[in-house]
N, C-alpha and C positions, 0 to 999 in steps of 0.2 A: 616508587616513592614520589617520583616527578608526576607522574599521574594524579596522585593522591590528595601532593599541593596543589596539580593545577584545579581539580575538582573545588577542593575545600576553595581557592581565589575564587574561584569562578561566579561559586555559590554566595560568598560573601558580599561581592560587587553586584551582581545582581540583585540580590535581596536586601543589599541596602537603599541600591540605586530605585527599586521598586516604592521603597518601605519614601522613601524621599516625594518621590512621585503622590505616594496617598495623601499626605501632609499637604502638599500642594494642591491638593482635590483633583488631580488629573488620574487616570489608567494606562496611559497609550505608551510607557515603561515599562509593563508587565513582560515578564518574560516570554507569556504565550500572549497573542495577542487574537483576538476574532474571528472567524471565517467571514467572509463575504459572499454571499448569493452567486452563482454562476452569471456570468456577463456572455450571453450567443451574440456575435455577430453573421454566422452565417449560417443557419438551420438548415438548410439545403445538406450542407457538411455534415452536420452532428446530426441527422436522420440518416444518410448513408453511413456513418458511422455506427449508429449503434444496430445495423442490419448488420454490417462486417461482425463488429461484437455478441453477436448472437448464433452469427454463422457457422455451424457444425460443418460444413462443405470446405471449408480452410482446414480438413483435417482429414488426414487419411483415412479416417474409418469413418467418415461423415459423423459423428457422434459427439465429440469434444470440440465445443469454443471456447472463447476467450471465458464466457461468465460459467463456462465449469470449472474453471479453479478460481474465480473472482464473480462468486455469485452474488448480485447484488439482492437476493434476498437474506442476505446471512451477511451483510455488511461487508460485502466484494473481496471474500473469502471463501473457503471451502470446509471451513470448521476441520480439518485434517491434519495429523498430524504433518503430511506430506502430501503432495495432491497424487492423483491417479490419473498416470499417460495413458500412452498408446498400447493396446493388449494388456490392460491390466496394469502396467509397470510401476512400481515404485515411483514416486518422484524423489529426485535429491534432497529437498529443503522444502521449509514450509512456506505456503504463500503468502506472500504480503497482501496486504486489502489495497484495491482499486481505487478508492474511495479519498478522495484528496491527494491523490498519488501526482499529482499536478503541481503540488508544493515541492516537492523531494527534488534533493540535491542532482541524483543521478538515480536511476532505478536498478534494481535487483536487488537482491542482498550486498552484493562484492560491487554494485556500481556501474559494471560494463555496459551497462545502455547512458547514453546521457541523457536521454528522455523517453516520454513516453513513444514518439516515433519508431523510434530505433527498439524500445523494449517489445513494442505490438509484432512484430519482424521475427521476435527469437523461437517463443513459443512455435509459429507454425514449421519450422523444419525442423525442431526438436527432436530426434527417432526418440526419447523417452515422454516425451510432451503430447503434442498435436502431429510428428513425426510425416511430415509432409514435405516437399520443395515449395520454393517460391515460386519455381516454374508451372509448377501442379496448379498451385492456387490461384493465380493469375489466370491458367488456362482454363477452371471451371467457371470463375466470376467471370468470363469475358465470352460463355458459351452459353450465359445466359438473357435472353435478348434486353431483361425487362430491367439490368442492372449495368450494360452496356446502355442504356439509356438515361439510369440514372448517372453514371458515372459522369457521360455528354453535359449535365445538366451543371453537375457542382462542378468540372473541372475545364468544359466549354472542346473536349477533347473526347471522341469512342474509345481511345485507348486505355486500356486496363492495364494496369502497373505495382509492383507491391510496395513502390514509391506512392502510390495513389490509397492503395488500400491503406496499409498504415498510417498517410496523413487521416485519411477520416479516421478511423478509430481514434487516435488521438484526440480529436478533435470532440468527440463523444465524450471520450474517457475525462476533457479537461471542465465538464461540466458537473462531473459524481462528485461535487463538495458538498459539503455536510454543515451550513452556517443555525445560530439557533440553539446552538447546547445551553443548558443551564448554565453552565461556567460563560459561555460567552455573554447571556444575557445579566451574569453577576461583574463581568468586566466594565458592562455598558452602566453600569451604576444600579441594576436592581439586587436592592442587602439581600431582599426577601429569597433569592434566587436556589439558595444554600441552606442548606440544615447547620445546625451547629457541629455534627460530625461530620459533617461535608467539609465544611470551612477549618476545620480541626485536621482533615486531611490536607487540604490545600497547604495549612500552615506548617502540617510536617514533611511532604514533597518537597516545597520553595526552603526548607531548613537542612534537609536531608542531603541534599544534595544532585534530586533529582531534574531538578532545570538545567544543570549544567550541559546534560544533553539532550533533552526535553524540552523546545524552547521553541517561540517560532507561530506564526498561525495552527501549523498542523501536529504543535508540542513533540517535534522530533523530525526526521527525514531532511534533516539540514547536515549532516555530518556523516564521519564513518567513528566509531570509536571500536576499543577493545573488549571482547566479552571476555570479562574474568582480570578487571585493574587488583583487585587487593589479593582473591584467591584465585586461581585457574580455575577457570569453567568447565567441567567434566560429562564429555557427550562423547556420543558412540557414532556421530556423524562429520562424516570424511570433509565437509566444508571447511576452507581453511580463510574466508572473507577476501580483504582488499587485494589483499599478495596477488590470489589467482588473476588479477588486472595490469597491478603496479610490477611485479615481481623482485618488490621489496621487501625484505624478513621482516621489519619494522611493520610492513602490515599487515601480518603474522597475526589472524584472529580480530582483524577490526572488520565489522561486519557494520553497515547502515543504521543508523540508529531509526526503530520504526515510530512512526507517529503513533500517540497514544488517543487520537482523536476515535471513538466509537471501541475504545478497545472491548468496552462488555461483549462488543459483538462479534470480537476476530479470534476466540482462543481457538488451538492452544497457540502460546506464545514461545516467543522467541526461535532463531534459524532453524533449530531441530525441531520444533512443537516438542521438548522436552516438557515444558511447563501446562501444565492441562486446566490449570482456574487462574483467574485474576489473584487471586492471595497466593496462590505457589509463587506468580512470577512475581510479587512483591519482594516476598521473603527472599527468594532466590538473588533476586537484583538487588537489596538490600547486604546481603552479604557478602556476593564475590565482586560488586562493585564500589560499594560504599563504606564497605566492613562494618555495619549496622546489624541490627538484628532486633528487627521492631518483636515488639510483642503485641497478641491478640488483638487489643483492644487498636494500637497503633496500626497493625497491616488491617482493619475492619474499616481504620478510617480514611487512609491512601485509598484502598477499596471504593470506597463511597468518593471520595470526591472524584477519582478516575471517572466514573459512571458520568459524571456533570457535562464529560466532555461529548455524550453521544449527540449529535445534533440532527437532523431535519435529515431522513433518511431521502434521495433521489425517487421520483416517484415516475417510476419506468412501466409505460405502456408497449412491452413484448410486441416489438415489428414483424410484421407478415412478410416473410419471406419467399420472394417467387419461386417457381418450380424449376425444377431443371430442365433444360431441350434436350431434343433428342440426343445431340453433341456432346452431352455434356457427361464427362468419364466419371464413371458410378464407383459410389466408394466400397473396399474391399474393408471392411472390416475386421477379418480374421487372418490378417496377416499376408494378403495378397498385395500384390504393385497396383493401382490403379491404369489404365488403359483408354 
């Protein structure tokens, strides 16, 4: 019930505090507010970076990088319900998009990275992931002459480190924003930006009460809340969200709220990929969290205005990756230790 009220304040203060702001002729009140164009100060960095991120060789079967379960062709996802590790495995949970993931509060679902540094790190010793050490990976990039050279360049150091490695990817990673959506271009004052049921969405989202957790440049990834405030959330996956961090019961099922920026292009939704279209995870999210239940024509039009938020996809030129030396321990694909 304290949920329920904090939702419905949430939404009221907002959406008045917005509706105030129009009258005034200003936007910069808006609940979601812009992206911004990627700002590089040092491309040296984010060119080693996105060779890290591309790298199959940070992975014990040489086969899986980072952009196989954060394909930046598919909106720095994996369209899955679950991503696919090492020999095939299952993954746990579905993957969240790459993709602005620079805005977010802390990374994962449950949080345990506090940023993307520390999230670039988990994947490669994963045994169900990339299932590799850090000692492995450090020891192939640093057997490579032509990347020990790069390395000399951004970090003014030959040494190879997965302190070093994860700072570039990061560093990569802090540039996949997405500025440019129709919604951003209708914030910036173009009316034309919107269709009438675009804008008929917008106005039932900011009324619904979906900015309460939606909110923010990247319209989410600032918080943890609860999946399942009015009804329990009913899924057959063992994820239990913040708890497994805090090991608090209180945060028993609060899982990351994901940003809704590019969502047309990350299903299926939500922790499990239970949800396989944007109107499933409407309806769904409208019920067990808002105890709504839009009808057709209402989830058609959350639908469409959702869509406003895709913006100016990262236009990534596939780095040429050097060869390995002779040194350098070849990946066992089928289940073998690497050597």
């Amino acid at each position: 019930m304290v949920r329920i009220l904090w939702i419905a304040v949430t939404t009221l203060f907002l959406g008045s505090t917005w509706l105030s702001a129009q009258r005034m002729g200003g936007m910069g009140m808006h609940p979601i507010q812009p992206i911004a164009p990627a700002q590089v100060t040092n491309q040296a960095m984010v060119d080693l970076g996105a060779k890290m991120f591309f790298e199959p060789r940070l992975s014990k079967s040489g086969f899986i990088s980072c952009n196989s379960c954060h394909n930046l062709s598919l909106g720095g996802s994996d369209n899955l319900v679950t991503s696919i590790g090492d020999r095939w495995q299952q993954g746990p949970i579905n993957a969240p998009t790459v993709l602005n993931s620079s805005m977010n509060v802390a990374q994962f679902w449950d949080g345990r990275a506090r940023d993307l540094k520390e999230q670039a790190g988990g994947p490669i010793a994963n045994p169900r992931e990339m299932a590799f050490t850090h000692e492995l990976a450090v020891e192939v990039i640093a057997s490579i002459p032509q990347y020990v050279d790069e390395f000399e360049r951004v970090f003014h150091s030959r040494d190879v480190s997965i302190d070093r490695i994860t700072t570039a990817i990061a560093a990569f990673e802090d540039t996949l924003v997405t500025p440019n959506a129709r919604f951003d271009k209708w914030l910036k004052g173009d009316r034309a930006a919107l269709s009438a049921d675009e804008f008929e969405g917008h106005r039932l989202f900011m009324h619904s009460g979906c900015m309460a957790c939606h909110n923010g440049p990247a319209a989410g990834g600032t918080s943890f809340r609860k999946m399942g405030v009015v009804e329990p959330y009913r899924t057959d996956n063992p994820a239990e969200g913040r708890v497994a961090v805090t090991g608090r019961d209180a945060d028993r099922f609060n899982f990351k709220v994901p940003t809704l920026r590019n969502v047309e292009l990350t299903y299926p939704y939500f922790h499990d990929g239970a949800a396989a279209t944007l109107t499933d995870a409407v309806n769904v999210m409208g019920r067990v969290q808002l105890g709504r239940q839009f009808d057709e024509k209402q989830a058609a039009q959350i639908v469409a205005f959702l869509k406003t938020l895709t913006g100016d996809q990262p236009v990534i030129v596939l780095p040429l990756l050097p060869p390995s030396s002779d040194h350098t321990p070849r990946p066992k694909p089928f289940g073998e230790t690497r050597r």
